[in-house]
MIDOSE-1310 file (N, C-alpha, C; in nm, 2 decimals, decimal comma, always signed):
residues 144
xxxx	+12,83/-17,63/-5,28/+12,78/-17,57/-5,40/+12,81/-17,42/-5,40; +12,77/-17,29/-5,23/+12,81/-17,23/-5,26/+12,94/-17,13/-5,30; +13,02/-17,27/-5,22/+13,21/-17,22/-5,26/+13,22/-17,24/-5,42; +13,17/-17,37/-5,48/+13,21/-17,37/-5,58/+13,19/-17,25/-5,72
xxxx	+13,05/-17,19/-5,68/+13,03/-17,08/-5,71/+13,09/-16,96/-5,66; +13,12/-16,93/-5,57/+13,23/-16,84/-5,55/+13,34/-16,82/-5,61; +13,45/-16,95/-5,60/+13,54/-16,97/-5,68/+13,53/-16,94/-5,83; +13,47/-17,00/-5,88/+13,42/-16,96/-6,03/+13,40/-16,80/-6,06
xxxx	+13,35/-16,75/-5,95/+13,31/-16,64/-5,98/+13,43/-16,52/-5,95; +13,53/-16,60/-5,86/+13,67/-16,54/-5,83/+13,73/-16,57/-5,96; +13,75/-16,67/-6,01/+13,89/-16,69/-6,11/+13,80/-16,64/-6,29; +13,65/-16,63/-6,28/+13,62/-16,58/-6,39/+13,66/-16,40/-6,38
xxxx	+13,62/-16,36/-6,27/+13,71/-16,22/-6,23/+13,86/-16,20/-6,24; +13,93/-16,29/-6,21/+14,08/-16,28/-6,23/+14,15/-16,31/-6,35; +14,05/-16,39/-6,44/+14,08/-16,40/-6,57/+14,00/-16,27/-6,67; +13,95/-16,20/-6,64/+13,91/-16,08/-6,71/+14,00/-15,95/-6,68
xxxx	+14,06/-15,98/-6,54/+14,15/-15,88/-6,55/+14,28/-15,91/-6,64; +14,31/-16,03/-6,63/+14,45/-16,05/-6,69/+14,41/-16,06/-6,81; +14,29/-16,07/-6,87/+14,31/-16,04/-7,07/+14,30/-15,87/-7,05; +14,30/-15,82/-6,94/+14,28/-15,66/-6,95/+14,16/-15,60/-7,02
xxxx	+14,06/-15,69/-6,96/+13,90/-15,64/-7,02/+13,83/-15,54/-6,91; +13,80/-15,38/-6,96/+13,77/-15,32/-6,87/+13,63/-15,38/-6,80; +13,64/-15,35/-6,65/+13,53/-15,39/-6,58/+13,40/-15,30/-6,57; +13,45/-15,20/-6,59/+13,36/-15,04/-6,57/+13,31/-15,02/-6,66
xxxx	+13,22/-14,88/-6,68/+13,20/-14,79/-6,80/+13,17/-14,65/-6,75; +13,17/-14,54/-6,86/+13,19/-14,42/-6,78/+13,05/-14,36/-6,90; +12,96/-14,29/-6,85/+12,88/-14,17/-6,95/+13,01/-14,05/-6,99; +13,04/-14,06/-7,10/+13,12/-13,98/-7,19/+13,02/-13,87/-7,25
xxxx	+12,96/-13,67/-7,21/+12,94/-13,62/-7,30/+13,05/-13,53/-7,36; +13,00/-13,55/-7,48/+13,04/-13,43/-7,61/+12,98/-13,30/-7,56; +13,02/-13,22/-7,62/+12,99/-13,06/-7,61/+12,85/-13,07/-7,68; +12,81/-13,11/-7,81/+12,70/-13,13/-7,88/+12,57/-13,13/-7,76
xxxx	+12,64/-13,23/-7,66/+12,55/-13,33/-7,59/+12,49/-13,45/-7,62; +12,56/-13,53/-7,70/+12,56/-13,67/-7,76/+12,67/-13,70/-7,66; +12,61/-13,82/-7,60/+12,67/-13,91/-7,50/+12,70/-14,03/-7,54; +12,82/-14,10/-7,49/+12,84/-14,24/-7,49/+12,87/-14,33/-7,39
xxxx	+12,86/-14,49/-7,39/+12,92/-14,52/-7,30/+13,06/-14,60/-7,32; +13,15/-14,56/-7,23/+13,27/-14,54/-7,28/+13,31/-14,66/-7,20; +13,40/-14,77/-7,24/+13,46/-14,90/-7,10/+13,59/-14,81/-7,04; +13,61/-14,86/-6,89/+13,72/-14,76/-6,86/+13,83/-14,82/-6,86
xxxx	+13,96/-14,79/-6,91/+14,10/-14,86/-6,93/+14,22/-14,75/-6,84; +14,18/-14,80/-6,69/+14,24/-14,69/-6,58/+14,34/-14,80/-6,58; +14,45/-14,88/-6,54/+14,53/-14,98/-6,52/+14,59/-14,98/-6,65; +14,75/-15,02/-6,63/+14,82/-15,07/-6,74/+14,78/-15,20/-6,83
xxxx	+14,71/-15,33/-6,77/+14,64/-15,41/-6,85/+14,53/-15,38/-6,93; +14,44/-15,32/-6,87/+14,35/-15,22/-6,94/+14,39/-15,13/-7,06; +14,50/-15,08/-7,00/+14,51/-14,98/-7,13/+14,62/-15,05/-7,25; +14,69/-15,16/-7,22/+14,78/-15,20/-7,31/+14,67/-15,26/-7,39
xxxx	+14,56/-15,34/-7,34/+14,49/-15,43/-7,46/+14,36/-15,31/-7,51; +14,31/-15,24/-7,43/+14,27/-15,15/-7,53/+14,12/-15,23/-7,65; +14,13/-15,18/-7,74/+13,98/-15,24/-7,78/+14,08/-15,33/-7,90; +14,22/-15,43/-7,90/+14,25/-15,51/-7,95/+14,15/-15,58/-7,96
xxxx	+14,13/-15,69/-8,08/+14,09/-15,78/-8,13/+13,92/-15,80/-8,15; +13,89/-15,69/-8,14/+13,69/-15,64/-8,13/+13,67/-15,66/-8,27; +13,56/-15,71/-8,29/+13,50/-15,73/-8,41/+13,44/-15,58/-8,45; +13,46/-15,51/-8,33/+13,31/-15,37/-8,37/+13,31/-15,30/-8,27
xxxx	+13,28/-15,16/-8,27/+13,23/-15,09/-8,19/+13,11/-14,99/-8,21; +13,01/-15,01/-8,10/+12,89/-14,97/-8,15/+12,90/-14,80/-8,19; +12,80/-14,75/-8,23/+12,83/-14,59/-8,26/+12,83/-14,51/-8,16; +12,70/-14,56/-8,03/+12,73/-14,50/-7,88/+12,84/-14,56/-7,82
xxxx	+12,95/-14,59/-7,84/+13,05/-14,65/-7,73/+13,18/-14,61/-7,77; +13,28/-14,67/-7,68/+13,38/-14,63/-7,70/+13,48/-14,67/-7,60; +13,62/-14,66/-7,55/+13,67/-14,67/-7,42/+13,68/-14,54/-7,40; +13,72/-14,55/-7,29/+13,81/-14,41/-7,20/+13,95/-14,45/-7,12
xxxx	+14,05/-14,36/-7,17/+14,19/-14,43/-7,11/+14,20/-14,33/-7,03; +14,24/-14,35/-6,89/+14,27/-14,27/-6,78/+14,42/-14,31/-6,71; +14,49/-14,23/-6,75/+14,66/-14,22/-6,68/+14,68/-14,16/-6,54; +14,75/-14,23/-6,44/+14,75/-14,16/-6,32/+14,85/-14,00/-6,33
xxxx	+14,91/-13,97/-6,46/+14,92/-13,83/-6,45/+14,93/-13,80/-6,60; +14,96/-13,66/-6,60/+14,93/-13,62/-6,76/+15,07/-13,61/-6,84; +15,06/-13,69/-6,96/+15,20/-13,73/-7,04/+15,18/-13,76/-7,20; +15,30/-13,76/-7,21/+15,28/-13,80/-7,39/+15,23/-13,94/-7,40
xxxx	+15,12/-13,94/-7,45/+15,09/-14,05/-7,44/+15,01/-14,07/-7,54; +15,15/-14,19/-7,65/+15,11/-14,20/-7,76/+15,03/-14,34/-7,82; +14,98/-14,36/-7,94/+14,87/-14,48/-7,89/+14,92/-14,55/-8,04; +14,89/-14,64/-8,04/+14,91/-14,76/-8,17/+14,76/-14,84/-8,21
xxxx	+14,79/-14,89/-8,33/+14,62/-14,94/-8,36/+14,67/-15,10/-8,41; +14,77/-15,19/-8,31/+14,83/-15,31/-8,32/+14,70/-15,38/-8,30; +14,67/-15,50/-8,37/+14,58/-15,56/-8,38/+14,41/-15,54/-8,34; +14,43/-15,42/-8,38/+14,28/-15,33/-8,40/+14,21/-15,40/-8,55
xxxx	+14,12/-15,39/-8,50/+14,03/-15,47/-8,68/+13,95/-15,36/-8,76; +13,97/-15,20/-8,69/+13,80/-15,13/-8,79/+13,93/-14,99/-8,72; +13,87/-14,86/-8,77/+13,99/-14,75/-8,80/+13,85/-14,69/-8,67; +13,98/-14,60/-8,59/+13,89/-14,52/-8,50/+13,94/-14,38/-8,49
xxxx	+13,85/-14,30/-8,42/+13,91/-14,15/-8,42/+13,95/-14,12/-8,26; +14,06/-14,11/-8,27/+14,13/-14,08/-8,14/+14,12/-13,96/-8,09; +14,07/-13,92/-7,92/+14,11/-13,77/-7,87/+14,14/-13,78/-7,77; +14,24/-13,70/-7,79/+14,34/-13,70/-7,61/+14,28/-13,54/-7,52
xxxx	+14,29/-13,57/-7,40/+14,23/-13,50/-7,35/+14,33/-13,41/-7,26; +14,33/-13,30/-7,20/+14,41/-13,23/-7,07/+14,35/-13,27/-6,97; +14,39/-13,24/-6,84/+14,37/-13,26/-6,68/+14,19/-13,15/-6,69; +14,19/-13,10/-6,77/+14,02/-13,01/-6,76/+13,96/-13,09/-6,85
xxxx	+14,01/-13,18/-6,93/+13,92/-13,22/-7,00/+13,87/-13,14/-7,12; +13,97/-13,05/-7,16/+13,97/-12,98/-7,27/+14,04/-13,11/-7,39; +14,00/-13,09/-7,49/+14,04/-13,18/-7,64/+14,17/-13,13/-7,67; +14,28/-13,12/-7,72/+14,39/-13,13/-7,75/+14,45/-13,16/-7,84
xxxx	+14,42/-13,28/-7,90/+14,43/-13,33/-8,03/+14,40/-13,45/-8,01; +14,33/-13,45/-8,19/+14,23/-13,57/-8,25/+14,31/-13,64/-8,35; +14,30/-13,81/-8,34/+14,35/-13,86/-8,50/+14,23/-13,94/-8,50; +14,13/-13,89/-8,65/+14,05/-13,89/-8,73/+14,08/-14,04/-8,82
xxxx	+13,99/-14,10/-8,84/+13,96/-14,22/-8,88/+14,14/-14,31/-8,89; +14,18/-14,34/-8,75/+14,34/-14,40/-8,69/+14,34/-14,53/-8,78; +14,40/-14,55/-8,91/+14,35/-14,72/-8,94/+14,44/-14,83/-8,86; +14,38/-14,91/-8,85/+14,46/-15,05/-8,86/+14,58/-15,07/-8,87
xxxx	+14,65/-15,12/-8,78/+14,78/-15,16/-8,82/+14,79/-15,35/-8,83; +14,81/-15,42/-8,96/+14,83/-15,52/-8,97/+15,01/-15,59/-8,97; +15,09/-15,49/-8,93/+15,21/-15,51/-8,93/+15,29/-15,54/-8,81; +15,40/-15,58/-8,76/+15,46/-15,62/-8,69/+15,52/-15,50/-8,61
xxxx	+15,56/-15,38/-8,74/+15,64/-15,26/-8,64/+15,48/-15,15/-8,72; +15,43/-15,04/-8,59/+15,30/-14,96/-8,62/+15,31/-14,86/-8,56; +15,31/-14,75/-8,61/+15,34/-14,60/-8,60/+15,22/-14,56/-8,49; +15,29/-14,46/-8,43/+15,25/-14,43/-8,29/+15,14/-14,28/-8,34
xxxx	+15,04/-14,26/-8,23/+15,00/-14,10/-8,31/+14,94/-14,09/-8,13; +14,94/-13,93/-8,17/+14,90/-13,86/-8,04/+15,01/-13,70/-8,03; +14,96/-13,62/-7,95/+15,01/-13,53/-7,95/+15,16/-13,54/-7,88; +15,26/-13,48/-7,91/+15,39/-13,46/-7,91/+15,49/-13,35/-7,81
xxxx	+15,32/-13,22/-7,82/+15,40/-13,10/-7,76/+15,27/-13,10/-7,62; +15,22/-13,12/-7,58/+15,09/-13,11/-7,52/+15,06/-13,27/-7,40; +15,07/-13,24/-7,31/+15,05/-13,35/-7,21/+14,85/-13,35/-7,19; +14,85/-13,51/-7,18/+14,75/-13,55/-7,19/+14,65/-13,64/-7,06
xxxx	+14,60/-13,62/-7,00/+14,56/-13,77/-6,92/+14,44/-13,81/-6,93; +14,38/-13,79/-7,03/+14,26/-13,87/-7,11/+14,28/-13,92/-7,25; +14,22/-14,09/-7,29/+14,23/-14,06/-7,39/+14,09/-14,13/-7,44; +14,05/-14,10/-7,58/+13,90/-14,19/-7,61/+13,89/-14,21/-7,69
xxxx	+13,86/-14,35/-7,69/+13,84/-14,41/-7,90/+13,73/-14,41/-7,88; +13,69/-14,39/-8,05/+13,53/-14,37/-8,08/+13,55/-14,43/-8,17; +13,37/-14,43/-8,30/+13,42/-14,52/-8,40/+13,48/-14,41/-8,51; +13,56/-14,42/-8,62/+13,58/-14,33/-8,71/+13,43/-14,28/-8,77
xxxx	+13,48/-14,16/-8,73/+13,36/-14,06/-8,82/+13,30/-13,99/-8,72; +13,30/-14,04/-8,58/+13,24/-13,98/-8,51/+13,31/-13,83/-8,47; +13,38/-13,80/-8,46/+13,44/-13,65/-8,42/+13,41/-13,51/-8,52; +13,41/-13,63/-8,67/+13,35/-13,52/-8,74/+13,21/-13,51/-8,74
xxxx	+13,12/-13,62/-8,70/+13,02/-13,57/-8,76/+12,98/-13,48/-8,58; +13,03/-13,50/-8,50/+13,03/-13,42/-8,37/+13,09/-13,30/-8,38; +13,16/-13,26/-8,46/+13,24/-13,13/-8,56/+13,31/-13,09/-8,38; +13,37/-13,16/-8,33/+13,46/-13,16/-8,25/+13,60/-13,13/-8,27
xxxx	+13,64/-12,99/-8,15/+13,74/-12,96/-8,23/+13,84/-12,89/-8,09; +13,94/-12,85/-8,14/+14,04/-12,82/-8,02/+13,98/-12,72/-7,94; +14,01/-12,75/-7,81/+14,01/-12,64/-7,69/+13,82/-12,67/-7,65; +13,75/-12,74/-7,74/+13,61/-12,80/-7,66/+13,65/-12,89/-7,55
xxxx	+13,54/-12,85/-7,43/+13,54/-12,96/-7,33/+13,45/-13,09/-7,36; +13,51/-13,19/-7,30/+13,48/-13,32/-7,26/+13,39/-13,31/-7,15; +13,26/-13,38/-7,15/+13,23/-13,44/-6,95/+13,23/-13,55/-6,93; +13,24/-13,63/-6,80/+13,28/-13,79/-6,77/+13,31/-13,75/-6,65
């Protein structure tokens, strides 16, 4: 009985990694000091699926994408269901650039967004609306 629970508890683990469902979560504060909890999307599985196919994201939540170094690093909203506001972060954790309510991409080919001139190694979806009504804005720090 106890192996068989083991087992189960091994391949229910190895199948949450391979749909790339983060395991973690991080306390995300704003400058404000409105906090979230953010799932963390450190690994390429993690960060390719991303918050695909979610019905919702609560108003405290969010993910957090964490790259092992700082790069252009542009994002797509491929089978995303609800529009989010995107912010990329620097190595301090300074904000950089935001895309404000990101919609949906219901299409086959979906336009990339993220900063272009500015290397990044954070990144954080929230739900749309949140950055403005947190009146967040370039060169504010992040904590996490």
């Amino acid at each position: 009985m106890k192996r068989t629970n083991l087992l189960l508890l091994i391949f229910f683990l190895q199948v949450q990694d391979s749909f790339g469902i983060p395991l973690s979560s991080q306390t995300v504060v704003f400058p404000s000091g409105t906090k979230i909890s953010a799932e963390v999307a450190d690994n390429p599985e993690t960060r390719q699926h991303g918050l695909m196919f979610r019905d919702h994201l609560s108003d405290n939540g969010g993910m957090l994408f964490i790259f092992s170094e700082p790069g252009f690093h542009l994002f797509w909203m491929k089978n995303c269901k609800f529009p989010l506001d995107i912010i990329w972060l620097n190595e301090s954790k300074e904000v950089i650039y935001i895309s404000k309510a990101t919609p949906p991409c219901r299409s086959d080919i979906c336009p990339s967004y993220g900063p272009t001139d500015k290397k990044a190694l954070y990144v954080i979806e929230v739900v749309a609306g949140f950055t403005e009504k947190e009146r967040l804005k370039l060169g504010l720090k992040v904590k996490f």
